[in-house]
N, CA, C and O of each residue as an XYZ file, in Angstrom:
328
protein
N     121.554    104.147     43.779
C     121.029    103.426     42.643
C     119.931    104.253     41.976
O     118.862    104.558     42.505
N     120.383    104.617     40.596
C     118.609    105.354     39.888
C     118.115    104.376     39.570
O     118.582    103.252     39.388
N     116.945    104.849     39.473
C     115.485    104.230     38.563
C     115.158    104.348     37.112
O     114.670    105.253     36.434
N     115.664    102.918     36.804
C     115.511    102.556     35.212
C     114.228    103.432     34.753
O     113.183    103.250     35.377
N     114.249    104.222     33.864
C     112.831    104.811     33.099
C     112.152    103.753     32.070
O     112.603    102.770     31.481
N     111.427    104.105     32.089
C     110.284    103.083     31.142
C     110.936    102.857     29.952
O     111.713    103.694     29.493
N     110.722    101.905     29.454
C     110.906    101.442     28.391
C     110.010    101.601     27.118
O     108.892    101.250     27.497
N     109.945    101.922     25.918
C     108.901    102.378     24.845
C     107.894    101.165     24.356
O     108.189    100.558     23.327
N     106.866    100.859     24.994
C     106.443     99.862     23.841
C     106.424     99.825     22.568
O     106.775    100.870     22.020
N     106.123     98.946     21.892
C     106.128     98.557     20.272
C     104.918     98.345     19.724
O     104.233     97.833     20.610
N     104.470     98.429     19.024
C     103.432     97.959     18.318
C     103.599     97.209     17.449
O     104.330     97.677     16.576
N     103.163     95.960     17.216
C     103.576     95.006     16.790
C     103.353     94.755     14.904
O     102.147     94.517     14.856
N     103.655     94.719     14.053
C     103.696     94.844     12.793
C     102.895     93.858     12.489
O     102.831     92.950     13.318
N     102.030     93.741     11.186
C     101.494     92.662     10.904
C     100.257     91.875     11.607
O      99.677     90.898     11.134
N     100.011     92.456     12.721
C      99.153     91.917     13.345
C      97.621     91.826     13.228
O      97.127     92.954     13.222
N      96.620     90.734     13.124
C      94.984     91.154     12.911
C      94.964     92.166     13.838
O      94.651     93.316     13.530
N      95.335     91.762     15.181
C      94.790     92.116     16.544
C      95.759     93.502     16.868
O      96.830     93.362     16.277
N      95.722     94.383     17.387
C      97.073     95.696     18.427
C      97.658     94.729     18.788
O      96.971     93.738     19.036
N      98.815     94.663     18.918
C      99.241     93.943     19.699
C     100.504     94.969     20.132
O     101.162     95.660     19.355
N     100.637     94.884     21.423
C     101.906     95.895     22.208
C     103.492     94.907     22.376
O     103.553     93.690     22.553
N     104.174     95.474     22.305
C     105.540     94.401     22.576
C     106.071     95.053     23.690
O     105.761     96.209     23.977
N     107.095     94.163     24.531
C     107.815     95.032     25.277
C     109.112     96.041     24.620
O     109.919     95.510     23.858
N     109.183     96.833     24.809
C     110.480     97.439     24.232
C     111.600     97.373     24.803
O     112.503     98.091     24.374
N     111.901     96.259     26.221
C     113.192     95.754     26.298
C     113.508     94.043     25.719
O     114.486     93.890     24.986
N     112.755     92.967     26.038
C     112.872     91.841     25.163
C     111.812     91.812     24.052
O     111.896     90.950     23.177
N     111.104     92.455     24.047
C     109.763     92.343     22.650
C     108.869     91.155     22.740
O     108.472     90.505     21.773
N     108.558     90.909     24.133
C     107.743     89.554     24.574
C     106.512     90.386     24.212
O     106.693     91.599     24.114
N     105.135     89.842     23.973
C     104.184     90.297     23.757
C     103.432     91.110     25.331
O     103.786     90.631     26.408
N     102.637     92.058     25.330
C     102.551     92.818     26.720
C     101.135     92.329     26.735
O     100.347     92.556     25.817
N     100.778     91.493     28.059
C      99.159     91.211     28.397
C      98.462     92.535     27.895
O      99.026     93.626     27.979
N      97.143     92.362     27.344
C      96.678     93.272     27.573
C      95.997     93.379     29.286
O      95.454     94.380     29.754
N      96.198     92.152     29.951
C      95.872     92.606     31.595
C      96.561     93.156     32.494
O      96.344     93.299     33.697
N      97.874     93.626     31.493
C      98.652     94.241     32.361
C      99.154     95.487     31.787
O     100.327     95.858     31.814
N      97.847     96.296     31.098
C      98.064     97.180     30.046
C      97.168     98.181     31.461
O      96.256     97.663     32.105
N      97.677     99.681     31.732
C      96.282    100.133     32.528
C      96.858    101.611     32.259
O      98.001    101.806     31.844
N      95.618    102.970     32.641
C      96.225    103.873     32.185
C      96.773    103.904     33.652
O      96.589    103.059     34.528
N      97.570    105.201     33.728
C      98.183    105.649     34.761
C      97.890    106.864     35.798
O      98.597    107.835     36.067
N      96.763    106.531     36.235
C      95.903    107.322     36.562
C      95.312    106.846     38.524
O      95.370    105.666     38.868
N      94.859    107.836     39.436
C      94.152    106.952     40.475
C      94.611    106.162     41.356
O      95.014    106.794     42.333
N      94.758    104.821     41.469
C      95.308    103.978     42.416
C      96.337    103.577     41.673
O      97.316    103.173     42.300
N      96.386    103.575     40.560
C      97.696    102.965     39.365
C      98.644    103.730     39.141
O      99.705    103.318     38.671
N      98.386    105.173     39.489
C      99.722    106.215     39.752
C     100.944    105.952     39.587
O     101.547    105.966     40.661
N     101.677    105.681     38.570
C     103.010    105.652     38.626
C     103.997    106.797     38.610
O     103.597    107.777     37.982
N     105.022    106.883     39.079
C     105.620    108.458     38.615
C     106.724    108.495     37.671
O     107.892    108.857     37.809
N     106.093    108.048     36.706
C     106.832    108.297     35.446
C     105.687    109.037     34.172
O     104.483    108.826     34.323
N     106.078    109.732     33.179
C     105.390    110.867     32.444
C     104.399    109.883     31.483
O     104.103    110.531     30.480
N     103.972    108.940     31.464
C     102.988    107.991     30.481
C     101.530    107.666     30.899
O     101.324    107.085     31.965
N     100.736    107.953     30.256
C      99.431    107.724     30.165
C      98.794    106.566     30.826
O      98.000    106.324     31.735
N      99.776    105.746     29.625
C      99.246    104.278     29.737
C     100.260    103.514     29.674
O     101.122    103.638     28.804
N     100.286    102.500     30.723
C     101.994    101.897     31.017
C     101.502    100.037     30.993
O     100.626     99.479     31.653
N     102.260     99.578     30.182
C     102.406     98.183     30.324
C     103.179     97.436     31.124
O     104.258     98.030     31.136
N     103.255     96.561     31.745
C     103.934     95.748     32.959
C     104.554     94.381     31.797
O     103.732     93.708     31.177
N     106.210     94.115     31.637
C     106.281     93.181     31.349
C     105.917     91.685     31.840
O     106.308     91.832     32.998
N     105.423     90.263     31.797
C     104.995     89.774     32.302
C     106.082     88.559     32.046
O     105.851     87.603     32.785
N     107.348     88.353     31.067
C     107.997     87.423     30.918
C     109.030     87.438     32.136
O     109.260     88.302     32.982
N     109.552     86.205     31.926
C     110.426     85.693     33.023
C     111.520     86.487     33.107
O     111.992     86.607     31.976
N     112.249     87.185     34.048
C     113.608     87.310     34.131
C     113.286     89.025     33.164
O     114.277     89.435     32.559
N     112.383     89.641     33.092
C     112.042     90.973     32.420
C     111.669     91.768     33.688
O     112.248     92.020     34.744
N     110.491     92.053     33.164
C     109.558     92.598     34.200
C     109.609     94.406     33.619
O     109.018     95.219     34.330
N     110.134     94.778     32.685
C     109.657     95.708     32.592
C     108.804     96.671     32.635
O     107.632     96.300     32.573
N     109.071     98.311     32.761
C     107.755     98.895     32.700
C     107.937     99.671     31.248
O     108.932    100.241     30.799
N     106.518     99.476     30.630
C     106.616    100.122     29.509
C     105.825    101.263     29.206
O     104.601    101.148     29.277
N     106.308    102.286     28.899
C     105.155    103.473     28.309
C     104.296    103.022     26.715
O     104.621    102.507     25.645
N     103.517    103.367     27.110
C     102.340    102.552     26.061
C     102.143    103.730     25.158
O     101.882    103.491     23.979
N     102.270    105.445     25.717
C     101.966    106.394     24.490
C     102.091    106.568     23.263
O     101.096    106.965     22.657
N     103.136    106.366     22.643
C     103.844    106.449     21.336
C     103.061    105.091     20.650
O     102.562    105.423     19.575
N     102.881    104.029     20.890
C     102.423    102.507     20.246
C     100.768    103.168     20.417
O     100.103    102.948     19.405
N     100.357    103.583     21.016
C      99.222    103.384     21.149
C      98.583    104.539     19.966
O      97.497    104.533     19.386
N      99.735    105.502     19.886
C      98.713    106.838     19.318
C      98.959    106.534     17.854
O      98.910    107.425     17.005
N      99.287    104.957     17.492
C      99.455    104.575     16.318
C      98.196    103.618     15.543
O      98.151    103.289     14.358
N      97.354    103.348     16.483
C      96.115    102.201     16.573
C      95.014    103.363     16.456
O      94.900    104.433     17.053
N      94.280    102.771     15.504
C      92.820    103.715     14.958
C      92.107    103.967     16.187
O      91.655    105.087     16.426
N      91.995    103.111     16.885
C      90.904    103.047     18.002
C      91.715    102.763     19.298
O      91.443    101.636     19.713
N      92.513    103.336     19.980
C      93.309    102.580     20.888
C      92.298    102.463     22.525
O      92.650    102.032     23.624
N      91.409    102.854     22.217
C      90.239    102.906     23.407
C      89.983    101.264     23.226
O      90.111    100.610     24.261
N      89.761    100.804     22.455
C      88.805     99.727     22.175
C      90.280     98.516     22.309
O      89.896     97.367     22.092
N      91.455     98.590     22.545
C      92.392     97.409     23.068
C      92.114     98.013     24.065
O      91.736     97.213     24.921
N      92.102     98.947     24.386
C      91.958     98.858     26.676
C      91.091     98.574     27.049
O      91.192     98.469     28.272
N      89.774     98.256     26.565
C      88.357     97.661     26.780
C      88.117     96.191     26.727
O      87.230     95.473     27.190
N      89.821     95.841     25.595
C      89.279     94.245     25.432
C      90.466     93.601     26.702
O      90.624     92.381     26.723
N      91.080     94.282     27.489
C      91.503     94.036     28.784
C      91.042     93.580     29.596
O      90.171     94.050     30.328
N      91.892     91.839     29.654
C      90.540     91.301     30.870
C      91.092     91.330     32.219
O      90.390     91.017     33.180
């Protein structure tokens, strides 16, 4: 059996707020389950910063790079991570 690769997050159009989507159902991605990939969070896949889907019957993992290097400030959604 291989290992599904990450999925691309989205950045969500229209939004006041960043908002990340999943890029397999497009459920909105916690930002508490937004983290970089770094340390104890080590994943081994090639992304910075990886989102965890949190909807039912998903569970995706998402690479956050591409959505993120689209947000003026993308420091300041990983800060408002509770």
């Amino acid at each position: 059996m291989t290992e599904q690769p990450p999925y691309q997050a989205i950045l969500a159009e229209g939004s006041a707020v960043p908002t990340l989507q999943c890029g397999h159902c497009r459920s909105i991605l916690s930002r508490a389950r937004i983290f970089r990939n770094e340390r104890d969070n080590q994943q081994a896949i090639q992304c910075k910063t990886i989102g965890l889907c949190s909807a039912d019957d998903c569970g995706a993992v998402n690479c956050c790079d591409e959505a993120l290097s689209r947000i003026e400030d993308p420091e300041r959604l990983l800060s408002l991570a509770s």
